[in-house]
C-alpha positions in Angstrom: -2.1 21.8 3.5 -3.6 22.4 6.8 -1.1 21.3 10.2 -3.1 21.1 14.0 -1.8 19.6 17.0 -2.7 16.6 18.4 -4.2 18.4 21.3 -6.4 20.9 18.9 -7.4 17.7 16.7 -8.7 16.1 20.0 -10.3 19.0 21.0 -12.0 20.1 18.2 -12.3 16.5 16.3 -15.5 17.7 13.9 -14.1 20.6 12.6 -10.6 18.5 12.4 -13.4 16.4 9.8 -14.9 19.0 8.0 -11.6 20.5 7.8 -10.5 17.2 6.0 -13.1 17.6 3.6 -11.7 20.9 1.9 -7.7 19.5 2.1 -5.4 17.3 3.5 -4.7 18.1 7.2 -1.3 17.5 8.8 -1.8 16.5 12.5 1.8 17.3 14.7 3.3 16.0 18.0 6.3 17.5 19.8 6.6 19.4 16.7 6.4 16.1 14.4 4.5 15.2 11.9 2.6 12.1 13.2 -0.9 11.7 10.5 -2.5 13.2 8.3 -6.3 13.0 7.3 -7.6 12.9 3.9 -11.0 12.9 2.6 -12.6 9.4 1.4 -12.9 11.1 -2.1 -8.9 11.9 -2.2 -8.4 8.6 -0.6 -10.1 7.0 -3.7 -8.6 8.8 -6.2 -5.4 8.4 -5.3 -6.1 4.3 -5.3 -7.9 5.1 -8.8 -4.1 6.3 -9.6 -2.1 3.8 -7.9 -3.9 0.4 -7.7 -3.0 -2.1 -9.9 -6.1 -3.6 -11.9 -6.4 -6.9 -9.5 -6.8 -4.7 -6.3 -9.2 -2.2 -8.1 -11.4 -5.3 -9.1 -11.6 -6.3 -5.5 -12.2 -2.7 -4.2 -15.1 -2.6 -6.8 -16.2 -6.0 -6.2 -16.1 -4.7 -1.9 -14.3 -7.5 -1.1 -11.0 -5.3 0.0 -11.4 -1.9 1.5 -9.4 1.0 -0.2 -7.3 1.5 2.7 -6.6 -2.2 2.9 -5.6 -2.0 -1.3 -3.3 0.9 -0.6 -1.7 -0.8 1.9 -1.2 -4.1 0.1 -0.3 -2.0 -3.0 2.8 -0.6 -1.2 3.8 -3.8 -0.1 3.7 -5.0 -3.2 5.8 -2.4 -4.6 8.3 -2.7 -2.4 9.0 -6.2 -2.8 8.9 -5.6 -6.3 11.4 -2.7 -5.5 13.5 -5.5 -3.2 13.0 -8.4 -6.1 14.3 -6.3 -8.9 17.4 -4.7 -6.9 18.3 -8.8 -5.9 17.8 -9.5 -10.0 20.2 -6.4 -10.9 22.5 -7.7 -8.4 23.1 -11.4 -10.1 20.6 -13.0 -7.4 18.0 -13.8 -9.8 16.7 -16.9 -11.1 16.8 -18.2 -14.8 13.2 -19.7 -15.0 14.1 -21.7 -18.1 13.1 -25.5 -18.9 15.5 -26.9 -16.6 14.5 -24.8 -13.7 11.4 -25.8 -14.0 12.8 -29.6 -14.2 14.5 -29.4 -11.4 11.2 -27.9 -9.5 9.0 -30.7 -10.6 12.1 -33.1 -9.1 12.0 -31.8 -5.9 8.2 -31.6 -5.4 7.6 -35.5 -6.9 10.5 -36.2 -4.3 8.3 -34.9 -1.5 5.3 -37.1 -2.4 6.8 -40.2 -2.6 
């Protein structure tokens, strides 16, 4: 992978692109990595890998961009990641008959 400055991406922003096109390119600051830049076409093939079906569908559909899906995707997995650790831990919910009882209690309760 290809690492420039922040000060030679500025100054040299279309090669920087074209660059981006060939591989992944590491942009530093101060000696830390601060971005990177990926060409659209890795960009969608790593959501072709990652996405779950729903956020494909929209992606093909053009009603979420693929940087948007990504994003949403890794939100998504981490509260999935969060969810399952609270489960493991004995903080999960039973959602058995009465559970569901006692859900349809509480929400007739708040429309009388």
């Amino acid at each position: 992978m290809k690492t420039v400055t922040a000060v030679e991406a500025k100054n040299t922003f279309g090669r920087l692109l074209e660059a981006a096109r060939r591989e992944p390119v590491t942009v530093t600051k101060n000696h830390r990595e601060i971005a990177a830049v990926f060409a659209m076409e890795d960009v969608r093939a790593l959501a072709d890998a990652l996405l779950a079906e729903p956020l494909k569908a929209e992606v093909a559909a053009g009603t979420r961009n693929v940087i948007d899906a990504l994003m949403a995707q890794l939100e998504i997995n981490r509260r999935l990641k969060s969810s399952r650790a609270a489960i493991e831990g004995g903080q999960g919910v039973v959602a058995d008959d009465a559970y569901f009882e006692r859900l349809r209690a509480r929400a007739t309760s708040r429309i009388s």
